[in-house]
N, C-alpha and C positions, 0 to 999 in steps of 0.2 A: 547644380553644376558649379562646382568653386571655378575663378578665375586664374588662379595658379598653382601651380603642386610644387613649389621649390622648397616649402619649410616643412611640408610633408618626406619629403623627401630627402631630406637633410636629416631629420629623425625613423628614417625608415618604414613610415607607417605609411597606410592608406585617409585617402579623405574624409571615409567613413570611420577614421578609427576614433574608439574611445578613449573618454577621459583618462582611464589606469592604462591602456596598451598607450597613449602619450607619453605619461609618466616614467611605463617603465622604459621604453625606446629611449625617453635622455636620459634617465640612469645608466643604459649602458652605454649609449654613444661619450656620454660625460665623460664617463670613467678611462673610457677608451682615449679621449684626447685631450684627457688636463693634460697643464701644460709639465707637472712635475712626473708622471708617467713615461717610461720609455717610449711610447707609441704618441709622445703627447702634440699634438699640434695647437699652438695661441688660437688661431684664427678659426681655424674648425670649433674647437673650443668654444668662440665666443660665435659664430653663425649656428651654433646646436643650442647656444645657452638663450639665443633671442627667438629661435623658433619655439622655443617650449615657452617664452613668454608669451607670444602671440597665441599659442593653440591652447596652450592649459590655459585659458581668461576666455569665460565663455564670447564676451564683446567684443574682444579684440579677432577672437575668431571667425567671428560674422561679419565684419568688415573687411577683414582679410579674404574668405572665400568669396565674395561677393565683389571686392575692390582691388585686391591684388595686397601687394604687402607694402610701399608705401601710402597707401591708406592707413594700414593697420599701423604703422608707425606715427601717424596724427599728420602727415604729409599731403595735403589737398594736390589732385593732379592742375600742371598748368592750365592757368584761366580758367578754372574752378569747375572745367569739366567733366561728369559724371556724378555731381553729387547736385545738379542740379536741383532745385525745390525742394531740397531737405531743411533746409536751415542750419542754423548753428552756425561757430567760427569758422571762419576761412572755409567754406564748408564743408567741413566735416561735420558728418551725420550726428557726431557725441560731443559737437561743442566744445572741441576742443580737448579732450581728456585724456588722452592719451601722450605720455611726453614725448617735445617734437626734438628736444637735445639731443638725440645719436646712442643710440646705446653700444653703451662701453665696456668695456675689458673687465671693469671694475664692479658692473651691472652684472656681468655671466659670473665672476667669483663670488657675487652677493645672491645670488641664485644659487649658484651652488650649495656655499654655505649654509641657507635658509632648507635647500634640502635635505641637510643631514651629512652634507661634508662626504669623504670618503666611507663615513658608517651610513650612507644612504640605504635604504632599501623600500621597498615597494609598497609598504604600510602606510610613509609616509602622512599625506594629508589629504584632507577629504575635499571633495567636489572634483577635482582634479586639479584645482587651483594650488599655489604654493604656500598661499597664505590660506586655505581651509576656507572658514564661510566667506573672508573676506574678496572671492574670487567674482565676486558680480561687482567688482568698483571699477569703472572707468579706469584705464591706464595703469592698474596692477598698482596703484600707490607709486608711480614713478616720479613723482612730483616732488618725492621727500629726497636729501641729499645722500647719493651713493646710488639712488633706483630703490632701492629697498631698508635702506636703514637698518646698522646692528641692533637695534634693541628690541625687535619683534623676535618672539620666541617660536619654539618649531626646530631647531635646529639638535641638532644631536650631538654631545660633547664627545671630540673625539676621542678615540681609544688612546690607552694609554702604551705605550711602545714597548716591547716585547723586553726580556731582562735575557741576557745566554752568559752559563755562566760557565767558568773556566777555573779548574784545578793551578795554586801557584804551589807549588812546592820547594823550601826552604831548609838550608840547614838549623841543627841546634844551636848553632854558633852564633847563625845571624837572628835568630831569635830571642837570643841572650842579649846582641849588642845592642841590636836593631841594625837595619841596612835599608838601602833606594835599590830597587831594583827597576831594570827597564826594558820594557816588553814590545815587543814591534805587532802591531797586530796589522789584519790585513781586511779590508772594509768595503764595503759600495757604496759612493757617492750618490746625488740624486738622477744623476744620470745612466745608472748601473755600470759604473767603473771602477775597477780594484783601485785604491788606494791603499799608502803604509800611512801609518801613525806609532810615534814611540808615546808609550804612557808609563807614568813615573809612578811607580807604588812604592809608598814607604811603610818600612813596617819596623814597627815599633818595639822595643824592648819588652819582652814578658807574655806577648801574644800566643796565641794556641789555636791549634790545631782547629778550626773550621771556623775561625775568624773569615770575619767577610770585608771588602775593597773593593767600593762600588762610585762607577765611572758614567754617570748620566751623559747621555746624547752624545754616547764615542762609538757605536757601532755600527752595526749598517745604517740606511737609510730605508725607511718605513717610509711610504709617500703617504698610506691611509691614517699615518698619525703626524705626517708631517714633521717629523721628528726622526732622529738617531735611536737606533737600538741602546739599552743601559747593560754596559757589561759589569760583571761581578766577578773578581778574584776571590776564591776560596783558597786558604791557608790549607797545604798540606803538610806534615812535619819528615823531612826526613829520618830514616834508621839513620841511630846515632853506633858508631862503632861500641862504645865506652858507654856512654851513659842513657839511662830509660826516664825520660820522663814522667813524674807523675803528680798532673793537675802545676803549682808553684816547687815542687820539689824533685831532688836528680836523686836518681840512685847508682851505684856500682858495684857488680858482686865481684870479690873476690877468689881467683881458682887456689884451692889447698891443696897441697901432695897431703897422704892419708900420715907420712912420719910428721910435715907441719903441723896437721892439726894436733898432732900429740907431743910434739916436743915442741913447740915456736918458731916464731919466724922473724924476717927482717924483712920488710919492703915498704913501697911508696906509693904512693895513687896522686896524681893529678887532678887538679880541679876546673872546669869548663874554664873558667880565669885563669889557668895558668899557677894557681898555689899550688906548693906541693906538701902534703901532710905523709908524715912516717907515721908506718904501722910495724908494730913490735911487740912483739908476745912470748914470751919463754914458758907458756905451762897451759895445758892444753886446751882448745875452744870448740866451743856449743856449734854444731852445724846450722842454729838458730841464729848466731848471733848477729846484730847487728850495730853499729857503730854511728851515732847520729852527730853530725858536726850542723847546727843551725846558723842561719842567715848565709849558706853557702850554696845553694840550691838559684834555681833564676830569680830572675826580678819579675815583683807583680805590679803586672800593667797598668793596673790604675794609679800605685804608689812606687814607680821605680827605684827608688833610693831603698825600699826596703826586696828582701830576699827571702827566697824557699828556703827549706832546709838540705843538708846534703847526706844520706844515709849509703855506708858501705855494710855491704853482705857478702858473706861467705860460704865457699860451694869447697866442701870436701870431695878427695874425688877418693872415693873408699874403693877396695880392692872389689873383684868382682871372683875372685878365689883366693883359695890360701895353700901353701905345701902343707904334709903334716909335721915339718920342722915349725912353721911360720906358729902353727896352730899350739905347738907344745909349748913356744916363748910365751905366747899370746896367755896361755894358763897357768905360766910359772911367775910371770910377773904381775897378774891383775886379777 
């Protein structure tokens, strides 16, 4: 017959319960009320994180059902009542082994952490203790500073934070000049509250089309990584009216009347920059042809200063019938 059922109770088990239904009861109680959780409560928190110290250690549990839970915290009741003829310090039955400093805040997050953080789960460690064989030691090692001390392994490295990625789509222009662009995005705090944030992407002269822009620990809040989600801007290139990109070089097809292509022409083409080149022909052209002007084309991003090439092509727009006057010129002159 235990003496008290409050740290049973606190973890939701029965007094007969085992080492692993222990275990698993603070894993979920844990989870349920860290304190960076929606549902989180400190203090709950930290009365779940002392009841699993006391019940997962097989000693500390047997002085607890039998003594109540200042015993089981190394706390001799007043004038040394009830442990009468046992011996040991202050008497307590374990001579003292158990820490009598208070367990703190700092104790339930060094518990937690030892159990695998938010990547907890139920595999855990064996005996039922947190520390595996070490679970038969007087007072769980609370003697060391912190209650358990970071450098005991066991603990599970947490996961790493989700990446969501998002399309930025950009003119030709600004990917000629390069440009800042600035995005408002909208987020959850660790409290699960919308927040704005403006994030500055700049992008650079000569970039392409599924370039990546990545923004560590701007997104939601992860509480099981403890960390901000990483978002990733992907480069989309806008339809350009005028020019097609391809790879560091532009191109522009030019329309022909079907008399231009046979007798010449007069016109101009624009260049992303703003140059203007005259095209001029008086004697007929290859519906193949095309027109290569180099270093006029975008800049390549690793070496800006230099440039693609710029190719113009030309698109006859041939008749799609003929009279049979068109047809008799057509055989009298060629």
């Amino acid at each position: 017959m235990v003496r008290e059922t409050k740290l049973y109770d606190l973890l939701g088990v029965s007094p007969s319960a085992s080492d692993t239904e222990i275990k698993k009861a603070y894993r979920k109680q844990a989870l349920k009320y860290h304190p960076d959780k929606p549902t989180g409560d400190t203090e709950k928190f930290k009365e779940i994180s002392e009841a699993f110290d006391i019940l997962s250690n097989g000693d500390k549990r047997q002085v607890y059902d039998d003594y109540g839970l200042e015993a089981a915290r190394g706390n001799a009741p007043a004038g040394g009542s009830g442990f009468g003829g046992m011996g040991g310090q202050g008497g307590n039955p374990f001579g003292g082994g158990f820490h009598s400093g208070g367990f703190s805040q700092n104790d339930a997050f060094n518990i937690f952490s030892q159990m695998g953080g938010f990547g907890m789960d139920d595999g855990g460690f064996g005996g039922g203790s947190p520390f595996g064989g070490m679970g038969g030691m007087p007072g769980g090692m609370g003697g060391m500073p912190g209650g358990f001390g970071g450098g005991m392994g066991g603990g599970r490295k947490r996961p790493e934070p989700d990446t969501v990625t998002m399309p930025l789509a950009v003119s030709l222009e600004d990917l000629f000049t390069g440009a800042t662009k600035k995005l408002k995005i909208n987020r959850k705090n660790q409290n699960g509250i919308r927040e704005s944030k403006v994030l500055e992407v700049g992008v650079r002269p000569g970039w392409k089309a599924g370039t990546k822009i990545t923004f560590k620990n701007e997104g939601d809040w992860q509480s099981e990584c403890q960390a901000r989600q990483t978002i990733q801007f992907v480069l989309e290139e806008k339809p350009h009216p005028v020019f097609t990109r391809d790879g560091n070089d532009l191109k522009v097809t030019i329309p022909l009347s079907f008399k231009e292509s046979l007798c010449g022409f007069d016109k101009e083409i624009q260049t992303i920059d703003g140059r203007r080149i005259p095209l001029s022909r008086s004697s007929p052209i290859q519906p193949t042809s095309v027109n290569t002007y180099p270093g006029l084309g975008m800049p390549i991003s690793k070496t800006p200063s230099q440039r693609g090439d710029f190719h113009i092509a030309y698109k006859v727009d041939f008749p799609h019938s003929l009279t049979m006057e068109q047809k008799q010129m057509i055989n009298q002159y060629f």
